[in-house]
Every structure is written in C-alpha cells, then in structure tokens.
C-alpha positions, 0 to 999 in steps of 0.5 A: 175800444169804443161805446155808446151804450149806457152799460155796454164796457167796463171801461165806462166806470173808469169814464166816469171815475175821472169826469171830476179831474176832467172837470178841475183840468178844463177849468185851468185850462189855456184855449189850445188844451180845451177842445181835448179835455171837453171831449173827454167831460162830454162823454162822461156827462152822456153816460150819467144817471143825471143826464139820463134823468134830464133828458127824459120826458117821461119817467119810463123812457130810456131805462132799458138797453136797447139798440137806441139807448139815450147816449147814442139818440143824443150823439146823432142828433149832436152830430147833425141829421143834414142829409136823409135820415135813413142815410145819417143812422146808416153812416152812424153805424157805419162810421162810428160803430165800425158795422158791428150792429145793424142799423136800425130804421128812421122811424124807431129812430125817430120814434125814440126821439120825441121823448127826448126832451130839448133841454137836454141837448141845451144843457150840453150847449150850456155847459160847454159854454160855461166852461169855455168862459173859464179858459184861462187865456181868453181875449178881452177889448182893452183888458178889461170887457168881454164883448158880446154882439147881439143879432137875430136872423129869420130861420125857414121851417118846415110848413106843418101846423105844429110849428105854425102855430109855434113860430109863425110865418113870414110874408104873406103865406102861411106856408111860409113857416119861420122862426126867430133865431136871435144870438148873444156872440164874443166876437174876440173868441168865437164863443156862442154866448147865449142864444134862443128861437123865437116866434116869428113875430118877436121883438128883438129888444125883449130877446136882448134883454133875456140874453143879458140876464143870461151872459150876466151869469156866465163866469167872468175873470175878476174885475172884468164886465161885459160889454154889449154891442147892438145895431139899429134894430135894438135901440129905444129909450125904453130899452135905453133907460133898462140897459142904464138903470142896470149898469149895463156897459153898451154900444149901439148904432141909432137911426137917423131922426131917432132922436133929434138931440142926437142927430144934432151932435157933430163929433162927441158929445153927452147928451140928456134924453127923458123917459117916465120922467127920469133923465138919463145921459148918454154919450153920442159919437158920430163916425165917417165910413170909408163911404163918407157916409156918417153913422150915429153910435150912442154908448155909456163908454167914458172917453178914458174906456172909449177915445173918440178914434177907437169907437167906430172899431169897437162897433164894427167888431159886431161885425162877427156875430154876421159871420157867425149867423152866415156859418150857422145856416149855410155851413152848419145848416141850422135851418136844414132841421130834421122834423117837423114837430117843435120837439125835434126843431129844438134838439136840431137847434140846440144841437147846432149850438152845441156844434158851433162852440165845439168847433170854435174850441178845436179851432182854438186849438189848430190855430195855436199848431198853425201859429206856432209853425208859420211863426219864423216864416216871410208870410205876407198874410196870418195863417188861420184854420180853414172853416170848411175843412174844420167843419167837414173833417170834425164832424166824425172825428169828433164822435169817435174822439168823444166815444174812445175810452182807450186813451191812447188810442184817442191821443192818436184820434186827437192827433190825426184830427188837429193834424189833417184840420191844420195841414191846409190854413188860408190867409188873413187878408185885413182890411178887404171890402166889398159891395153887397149884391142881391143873389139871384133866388135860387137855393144853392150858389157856387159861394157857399157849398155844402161842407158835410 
C-alpha cells in the first residue's frame, strides 16, 4: 500500500508511531543498514504536522487535502524535475501513483510550489546529514580527523531578472546569470557536509568560514576533530590568522610568491608570519608531483599527526570534493533547475543535496553486498558500485521505497533495489592519471550522458 497524502491511509499513524524507534535505529546504526532506515524516518518526517508547519510560507498554505498535497509537492521536487515538467508530474503519477489519479498540470504544480519555502527541503538535506554523521563505522584519517574538503564552482541559471539581481552574472553579459555553488565534502565517506549558493561575486573564504561554523556543529565521535582541507584559492593571512586563533585543524596549498618566507622553505619547516600585530606560526611542507613540479602546502599538523611522507596524500584527498561537484552538475544535473524564481532555484538545490547524500548512503550500502561477494575472488582491481547505474535505478525506487507502508512488501523494494544496483560493479583502477584537455564548447560530450 502506498500514500503520499497527508490523511489518505490509516497506515499513516503506525508511520509515524514508529518514527521514534526509527530515530534511536539510525543513530546505532553501521553504514550498509543506514539507507533502509533513513527511508523509512524521512516518510515519517513528510507527513508531521511540524514539517507541514516549516514548509509553509504562509500560514494557510497546504491545510486542506487537495490533489497536490505538501507531502507529494515535496517528494517530486526530491525526486528531480530534469526533463519537461509536464512529463515529470505525469511520470510521478505514472510511476508512483500506479495511474490511479489524473495528473495534474505543470502550472498548478508550479503554482503550489512557490509557497513552499526552501528551507524546508534544507532541513531534509540537514537531518540526513546529522544522522549520517552518527553511523557507527564511519572512516577517519589516522583514526583520529574527519576530513572535510572545501571547493566552490560557477552554477549557470536561468537568464531572469529575479536571479540576476539575486545572483548575478559571469562574463561580460548580463544574460549570463550564474551563482556561486560552494560545498564542505568528507572525501572518506562521501558525505555533503555543508553546502551554500551564493551571489556570483562571493569570495570563497567567507563561505569557508560559514561552513566551518556549521560542520563544527555536526555530531563527531568523541575525541575526534575535523580537519579541513583547502586549495590555493582560500589561503590569506587574515583567513590564516581566524583558522588558528580558532583551533581550526587545517591543510591548504599556497601560491607561489604568497609569501616569500614560505617559498623560501626547501622540505619542512615552521614558519612565523604577522597580522594585526599577532604572530602566528605554521608549518610549510613542500612536496614534488610526479611532474617534478614542487607544490607549497601549509598546515597546523604536528610532525607526529602529519610526517612529512604522508602530507602530499593527506592533500590530494581534496581531490574528492572535484569528483563530487562533477557528479552533481553533470550526473545529477544540479545546474538543470527548474524555475526561474529564487524560491524554486533553491528547493532544486537543496534537493540535489539532499539527493547526493541519500545515494551516498545506498552506496554504502551496494558496496557492503558487493564486497562481501567478491571477497574470496582473484579479482585484480576492487569491485565498487556503478555511479550511473546507482543514480538511474534510485531514483524511482527510492520513492516507491520511501512511500510503502507495507513492510513487507517494502523489504521486497529494498531488496530488488540493492540487488538490480550491485549486479553490475566496475573496477577500482588506483593510481590512473591523466592529462587535462579543453573540450570543444558544445553542450553534451560523449563522456558524460544523461543517467536519468
């Protein structure tokens, strides 16, 4: 039996009778159980009186059950709106409803929408984060940091006057409206830490700031820190002098002639700089890449947490939050939004977020069956799950999984889903490099396709 309407089966109230044990479940939780146990706490969280409450931006908005209750506006937003949105509605109903209700049109639908505020779909992406931070069996760099990367990449938009002037523009045309997507990344477990979209125009370093006030605040097993990995972009004595004045663990690459103490340093060294008559000391390591090409990296890592011969793997970890942002807006179609008012640029946005981590979390889960099956075989490379196949088979199974209140018949779900994602794994290939070229400017390039 499946809902998604706010009062439409009695089966809602055992639902949400057992959000509470959900709740404790998740919290106890190894990575391979997570992704079954969050579907089940999401679905109870839709259908609250407290989401209901958060989600509205005016008071007598979604009070009375009509055929675009709030439950089912949110969960096809969740689910991604990537091709016309006349054919996502009709797929929803199609597909999840089984063809039992009429569709209705893309301009009701987009009409309900408006009043929905953002923040509601953040909250989504926030809880699944928390609770993803609480696994049990989650990686840490020398048992003892949870990493966490920092990046921000150009997101294209749609060319209205809203987002304009909410975002602004790259290049020389004003049509050219873009915003700022920056991202806080666990490279070890695939986790969307923290994340913002920004005005065009906004400096990293002031995002990087946010999202270590905001990763600080999300759970961490006792006696761990975080460590926060950066590129050349970020580094400034100013931001130097905040990320040591607030014990803020750290490793970052500097440009050349960033500061001449620094180039000046041949292997590894600790080294004195001033700002606003303070002085501060940080450790500078210089590392050769296989180019021969010397990089300047510049941390507060002791020698005992950081020997010299682990720091240039410890930095290319960062290396994750690239593939992350390549996932996002060319797997997931973060920058294919649907609207063109701020309100449904952010519900497309927090949505993707949302989206990454839930599959990140199924992920954890396919790889566990697919380890555990290739264990006692003479494979050369690691098996791991195949990001396409992952994307495209979850995204409808996921919210028929989310939307079954039989449980039974949604172990079935469950099951088909990890089996039909973990049938076709592909190879760990370490250690493969290669040069960066320039594509030719065209829109779609045989590497990466579509996987909706």
């Amino acid at each position: 039996m499946r809902i998604d309407k706010v009062n439409s089966s009695p089966q809602l109230k055992w639902m949400l009778f057992n959000s509470i044990s959900y709740t404790l479940v998740v919290v106890k939780m190894k990575k391979s159980g997570f992704f079954e146990a969050k579907t089940r706490l999401i679905a109870s969280i839709l259908f609250s009186v407290a989401f209901a409450a958060r989600a509205r931006l005016s008071p007598n908005k979604f009070t009375r059950d009509r055929s675009l209750p709030l439950p089912r506006i949110t969960i096809i937003i969740l689910r991604g709106i990537k091709q016309a949105l006349q054919l996502e509605i009709d797929e929803y109903f199609k597909k999840t409803l089984d063809g039992c209700e009429e569709p209705v049109s893309k301009q009701a639908f987009s009409q309900s929408r408006t009043d929905l505020n953002p923040d509601a779909i953040k909250y989504l992406y926030s809880d699944v984060t928390k609770d993803m931070c609480k696994v049990k069996d989650l990686e840490y760099y020398n048992n003892r940091y949870r990493l966490c990367a920092f990046d921000g990449s150009d997101v294209a938009l749609y060319s209205s006057d809203e987002l304009r002037d909410e975002y602004g523009y790259a290049g020389g045309s004003p049509k050219a409206v873009s915003a700022m997507a920056s991202l806080a990344y666990d490279p070890l477990n695939n986790i969307v830490l923290d994340g913002s979209l920004n005005h065009i125009d906004t400096d990293e370093r002031v995002c990087a700031k946010q999202h270590i006030e905001n990763v600080s605040k999300l759970p961490l097993k006792w006696r761990m820190k975080n460590l926060f990995i950066m590129d050349r972009g970020y580094p400034s004595r100013d931001y130097l002098a905040w990320l040591l004045d607030g014990k803020h663990k750290f490793i970052m690459r500097v440009r050349r002639k960033f500061n001449l103490d620094f180039d000046r340093v041949s292997r590894d060294e600790n080294v004195s700089f001033v700002w606003n008559n303070k002085t501060y000391r940080v450790r500078i390591i210089k590392v050769t890449l296989d180019t021969g090409e010397i990089e300047t990296l510049i941390t507060n890592l002791d020698e005992q947490d950081l020997p010299y011969d682990k720091a240039a793997d410890l930095y290319f970890k960062r290396w994750g939050i690239e593939t992350k942002f390549n996932s996002l807006k060319n797997k997931l179609e973060l920058e294919n939004m649907s609207g063109r008012r701020v309100v449904t640029v952010l519900q497309d946005f927090w949505a993707s977020l949302f989206m990454a981590n839930i599959l990140a979390s199924l992920e954890w889960k396919t790889n566990a069956i697919i380890k555990e099956r290739t264990a006692d075989s003479d494979n050369k490379y690691e098996q791991t799950t195949n990001e396409n196949r992952l994307i495209s088979k979850a995204r409808d199974s996921f919210v028929k999984c989310l939307l079954e209140t039989s449980p039974h018949k949604r172990k079935l779900l469950f099951y088909s889903l990890f089996e039909d994602i973990a049938r076709r794994p592909v190879e760990v290939k370490p250690d493969r490099s290669s040069p960066r070229s320039t594509p030719r400017n065209a829109k779609f390039h045989d590497t990466y396709k579509s996987v909706t």
